[in-house]
C-alpha positions in Angstrom: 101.9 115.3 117.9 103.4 111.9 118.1 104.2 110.5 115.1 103.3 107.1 116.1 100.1 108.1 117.0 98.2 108.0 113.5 95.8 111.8 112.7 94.6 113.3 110.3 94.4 116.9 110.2 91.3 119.1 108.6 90.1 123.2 108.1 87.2 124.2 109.3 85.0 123.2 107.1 86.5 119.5 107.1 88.5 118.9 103.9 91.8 116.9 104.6 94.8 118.9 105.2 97.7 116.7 106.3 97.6 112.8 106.8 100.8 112.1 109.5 103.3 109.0 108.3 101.3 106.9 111.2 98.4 107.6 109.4 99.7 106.4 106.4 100.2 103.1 106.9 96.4 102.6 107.2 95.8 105.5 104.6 96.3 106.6 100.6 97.8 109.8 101.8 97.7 110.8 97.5 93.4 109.7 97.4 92.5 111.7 100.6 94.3 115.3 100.6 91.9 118.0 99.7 89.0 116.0 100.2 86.2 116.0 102.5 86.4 113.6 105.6 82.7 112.8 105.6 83.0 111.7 101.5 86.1 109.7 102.1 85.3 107.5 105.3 81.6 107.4 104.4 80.3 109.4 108.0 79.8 112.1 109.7 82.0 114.2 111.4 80.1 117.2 112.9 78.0 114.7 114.6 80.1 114.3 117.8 84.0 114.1 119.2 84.0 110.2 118.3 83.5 108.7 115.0 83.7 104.8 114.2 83.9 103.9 110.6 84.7 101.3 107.8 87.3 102.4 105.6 88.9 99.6 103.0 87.5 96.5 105.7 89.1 97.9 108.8 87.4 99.5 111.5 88.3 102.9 112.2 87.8 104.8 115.5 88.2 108.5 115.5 88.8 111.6 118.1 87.9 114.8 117.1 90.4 117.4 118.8 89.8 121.3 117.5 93.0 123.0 116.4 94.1 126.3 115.5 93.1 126.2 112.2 90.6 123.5 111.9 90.2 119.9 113.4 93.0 116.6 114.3 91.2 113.4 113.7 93.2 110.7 116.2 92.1 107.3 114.8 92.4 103.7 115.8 92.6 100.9 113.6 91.1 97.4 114.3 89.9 94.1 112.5 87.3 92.9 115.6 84.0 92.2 115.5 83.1 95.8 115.1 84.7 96.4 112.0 82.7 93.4 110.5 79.4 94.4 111.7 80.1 98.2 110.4 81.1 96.6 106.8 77.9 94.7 107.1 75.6 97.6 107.8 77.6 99.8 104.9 77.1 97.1 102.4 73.2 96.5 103.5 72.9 100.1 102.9 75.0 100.6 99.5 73.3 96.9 98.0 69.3 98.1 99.2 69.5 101.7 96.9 68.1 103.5 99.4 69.8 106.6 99.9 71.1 108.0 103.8 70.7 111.5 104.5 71.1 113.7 107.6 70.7 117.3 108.4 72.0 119.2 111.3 69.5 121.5 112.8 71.7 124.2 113.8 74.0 124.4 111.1 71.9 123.4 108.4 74.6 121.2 107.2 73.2 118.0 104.6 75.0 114.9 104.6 74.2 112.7 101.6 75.1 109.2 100.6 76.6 108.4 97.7 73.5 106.6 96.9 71.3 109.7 97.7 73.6 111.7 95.7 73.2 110.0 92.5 69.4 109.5 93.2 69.8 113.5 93.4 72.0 113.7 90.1 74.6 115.4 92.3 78.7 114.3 91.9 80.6 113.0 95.1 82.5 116.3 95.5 79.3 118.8 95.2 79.1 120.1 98.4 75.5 121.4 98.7 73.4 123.8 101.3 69.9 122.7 102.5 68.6 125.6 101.1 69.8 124.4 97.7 68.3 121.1 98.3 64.8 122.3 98.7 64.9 124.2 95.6 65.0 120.9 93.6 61.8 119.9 95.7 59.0 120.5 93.6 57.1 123.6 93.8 54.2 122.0 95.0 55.6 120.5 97.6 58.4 122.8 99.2 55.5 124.2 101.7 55.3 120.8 103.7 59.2 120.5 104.4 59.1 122.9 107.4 55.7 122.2 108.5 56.8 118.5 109.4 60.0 118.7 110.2 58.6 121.3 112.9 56.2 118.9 114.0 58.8 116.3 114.3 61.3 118.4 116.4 58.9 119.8 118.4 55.8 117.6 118.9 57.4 113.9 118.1 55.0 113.5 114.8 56.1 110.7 112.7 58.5 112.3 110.0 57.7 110.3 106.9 55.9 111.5 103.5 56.4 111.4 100.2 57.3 114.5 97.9 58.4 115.4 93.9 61.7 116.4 93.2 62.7 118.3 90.0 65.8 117.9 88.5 67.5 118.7 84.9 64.0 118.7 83.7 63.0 115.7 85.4 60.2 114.8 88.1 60.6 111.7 90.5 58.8 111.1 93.3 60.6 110.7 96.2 59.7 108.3 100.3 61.3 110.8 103.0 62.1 109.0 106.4 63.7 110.6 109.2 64.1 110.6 112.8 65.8 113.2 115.1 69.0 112.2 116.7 70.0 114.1 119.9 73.8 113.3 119.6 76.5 114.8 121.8 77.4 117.6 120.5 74.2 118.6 117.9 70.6 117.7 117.1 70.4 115.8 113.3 67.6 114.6 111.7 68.6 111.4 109.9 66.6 109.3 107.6 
């Protein structure tokens, strides 16, 4: 590939492989290797082929290309308008405490915030199933989970309710919030 042209290149399951000397004029090529591209620019990148992100002020536009042995991020880097509103929106969300979730209805993938992570007791590099996340949902209410998010994905009903989680001995109660995205590529449920 071009070496002007700045990428980023991941496996399959999205943990940074290579970072191109394009690339690292914009990036810390030593911060990012081995680690997941979701944790370090903040978004998700099984959601579709285009991703646009905030990473260190700058607006970052990427194109997902699949590879032989896992993905090439192509990005571009701008300072416009965009780029401002996107730090905006990512310092709303980080300075509120709410925590940012998604789940990917085919894959069963969870994306978690770093806010919803530590509301979760969870470190940045835990990688963690949806499976594994219900079983911190307390006993008492693990039964409701599929029941509404059924009823959202196939009957539209409001998905909001609230539910105990258990964790390291400990029992919080929890607001859930979510609605389903039908993005390009797969259906999430983000909240």
């Amino acid at each position: 590939m071009e070496e002007a042209i700045p990428y980023i290149t991941t496996n399959h399951s999205l943990t940074i492989t290579s970072i191109n000397r394009a690339a690292e004029r914009y990036l810390e090529k030593s911060l990012l290797l081995n680690q997941s591209i979701d944790y370090v620019f903040n978004a998700n990148f099984d959601v579709s082929n285009l991703v646009k992100t905030v990473y260190q002020g700058k607006a970052l536009s990427f194109s997902k290309y699949k590879i032989d042995n896992g993905f090439c991020f192509v990005f571009n880097v701008s300072d416009d308008e965009v780029g401002e509103q996107l730090d905006f929106l990512n310092s709303a969300i980080e300075n509120s405490c709410i925590g940012v979730w998604g789940f990917n209805i085919e894959t069963k993938k969870v994306y978690l915030s770093d806010i919803a992570r530590s509301f979760l007791g969870l470190t940045q590099s835990q990688n963690i199933s949806w499976r594994k996340l219900l079983s911190f949902v307390h006993k008492e209410d693990r039964p409701q989970f599929p029941i509404l998010f059924e009823n959202h994905i196939n009957l539209g009903a409001p998905l909001q309710f609230d539910f105990k989680l258990s964790r390291n001995n400990d029992e919080k109660w929890f607001a859930l919030k979510g609605s389903l995205c039908n993005c390009i590529k797969d259906k999430w449920i983000n909240g």
